[in-house]
PLY file of the C-alpha trace (Angstrom):
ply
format ascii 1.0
element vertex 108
property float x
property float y
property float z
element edge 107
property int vertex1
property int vertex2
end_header
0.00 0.00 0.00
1.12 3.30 -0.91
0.64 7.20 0.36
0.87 10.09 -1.09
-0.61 13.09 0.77
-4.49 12.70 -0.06
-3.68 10.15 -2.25
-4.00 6.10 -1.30
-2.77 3.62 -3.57
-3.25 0.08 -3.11
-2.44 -3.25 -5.25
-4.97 -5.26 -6.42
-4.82 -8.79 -7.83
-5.79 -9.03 -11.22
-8.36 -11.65 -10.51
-10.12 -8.65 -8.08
-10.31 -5.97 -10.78
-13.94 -5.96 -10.69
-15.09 -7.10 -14.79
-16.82 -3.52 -15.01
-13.36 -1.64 -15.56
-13.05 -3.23 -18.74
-16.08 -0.93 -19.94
-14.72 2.40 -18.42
-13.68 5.38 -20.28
-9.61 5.47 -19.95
-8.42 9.19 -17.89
-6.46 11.17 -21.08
-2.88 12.54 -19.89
-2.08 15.72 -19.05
-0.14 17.95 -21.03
2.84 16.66 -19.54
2.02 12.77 -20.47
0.66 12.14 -16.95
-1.87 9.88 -15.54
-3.19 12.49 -13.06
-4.75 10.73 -9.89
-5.30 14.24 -8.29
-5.48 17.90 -8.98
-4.95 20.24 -5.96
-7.28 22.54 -6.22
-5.90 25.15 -3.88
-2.26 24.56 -5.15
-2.44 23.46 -8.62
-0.17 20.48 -7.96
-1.11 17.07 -8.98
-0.19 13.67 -7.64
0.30 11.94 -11.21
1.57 8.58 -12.15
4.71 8.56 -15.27
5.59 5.52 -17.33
3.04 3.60 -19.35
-0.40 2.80 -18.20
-3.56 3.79 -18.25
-6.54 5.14 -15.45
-10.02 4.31 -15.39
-12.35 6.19 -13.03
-15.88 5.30 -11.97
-18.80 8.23 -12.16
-19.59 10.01 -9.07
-17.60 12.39 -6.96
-16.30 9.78 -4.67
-15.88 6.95 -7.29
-12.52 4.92 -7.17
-9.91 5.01 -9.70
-7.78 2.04 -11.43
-4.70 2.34 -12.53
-3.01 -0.48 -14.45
0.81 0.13 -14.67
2.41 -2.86 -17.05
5.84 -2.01 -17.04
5.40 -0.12 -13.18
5.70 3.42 -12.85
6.14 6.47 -10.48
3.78 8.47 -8.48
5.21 12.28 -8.62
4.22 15.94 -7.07
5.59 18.88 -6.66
5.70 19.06 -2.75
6.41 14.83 -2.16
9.18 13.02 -2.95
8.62 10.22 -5.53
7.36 6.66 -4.72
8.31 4.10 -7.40
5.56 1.68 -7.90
5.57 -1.89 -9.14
4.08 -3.45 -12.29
0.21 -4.36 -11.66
-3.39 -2.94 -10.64
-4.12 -0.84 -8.14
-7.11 0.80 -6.82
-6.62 4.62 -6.49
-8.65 6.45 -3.60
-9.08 9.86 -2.51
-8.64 11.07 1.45
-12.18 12.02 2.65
-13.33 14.17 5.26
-16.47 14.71 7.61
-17.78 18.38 7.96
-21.17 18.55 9.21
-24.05 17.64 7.24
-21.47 16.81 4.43
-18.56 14.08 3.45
-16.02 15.65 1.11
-13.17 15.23 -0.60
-10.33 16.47 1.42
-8.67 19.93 -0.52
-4.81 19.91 -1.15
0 1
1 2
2 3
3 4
4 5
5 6
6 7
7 8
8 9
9 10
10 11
11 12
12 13
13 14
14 15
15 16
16 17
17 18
18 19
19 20
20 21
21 22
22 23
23 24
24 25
25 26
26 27
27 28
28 29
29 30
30 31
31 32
32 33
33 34
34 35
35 36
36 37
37 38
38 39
39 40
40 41
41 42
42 43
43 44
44 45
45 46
46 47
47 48
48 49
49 50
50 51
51 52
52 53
53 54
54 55
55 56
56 57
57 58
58 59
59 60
60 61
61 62
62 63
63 64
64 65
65 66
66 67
67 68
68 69
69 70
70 71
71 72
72 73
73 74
74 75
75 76
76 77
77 78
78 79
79 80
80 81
81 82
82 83
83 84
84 85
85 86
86 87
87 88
88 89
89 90
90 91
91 92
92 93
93 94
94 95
95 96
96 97
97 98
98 99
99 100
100 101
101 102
102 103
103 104
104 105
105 106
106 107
């Protein structure tokens, strides 16, 4: 399992890639050629993924993200040092908060 401020990135077996990520629309790259997991939307900083793979992201505002990394990659952002990450699926998930009367997505 892997960290990276707001960001939570965990490996998933193949086998447990549930069958329905097969049908969802790929994330494009940024102009930079990066999978972008998250954009900070105070800072303008993005924890992104470089090297090949793609993202898939399910609908909703709290919806999890997949990222399949074939060859393994690196998580990068301005303010965190790099964490090199492994050939394989993992499941992508945002930090949440509680505020009252509302769960949200925590701001960077």
């Amino acid at each position: 399992m892997y960290r990276q401020g707001d960001v939570l990135i965990v490996p998933v077996a193949q086998s447990a890639v549930p069958a329905a990520v097969a049908h969802m629309a790929r994330r494009p790259r940024d102009g930079r050629g990066r999978l972008v997991l998250a954009l900070g939307e105070v800072t303008g900083h993005a924890h992104a993924v470089v090297g090949p793979g793609e993202l898939a992201r399910e609908s909703g505002p709290f919806g999890a993200s997949w990222l399949h990394l074939p060859e393994g990659g690196k998580v990068v952002h301005e303010e965190h040092a790099a964490i090199a990450l492994p050939s394989g699926w993992f499941r992508v998930v945002r930090q949440r908060e509680y505020a009252p009367g509302a769960v949200r997505m925590v701001a960077d």
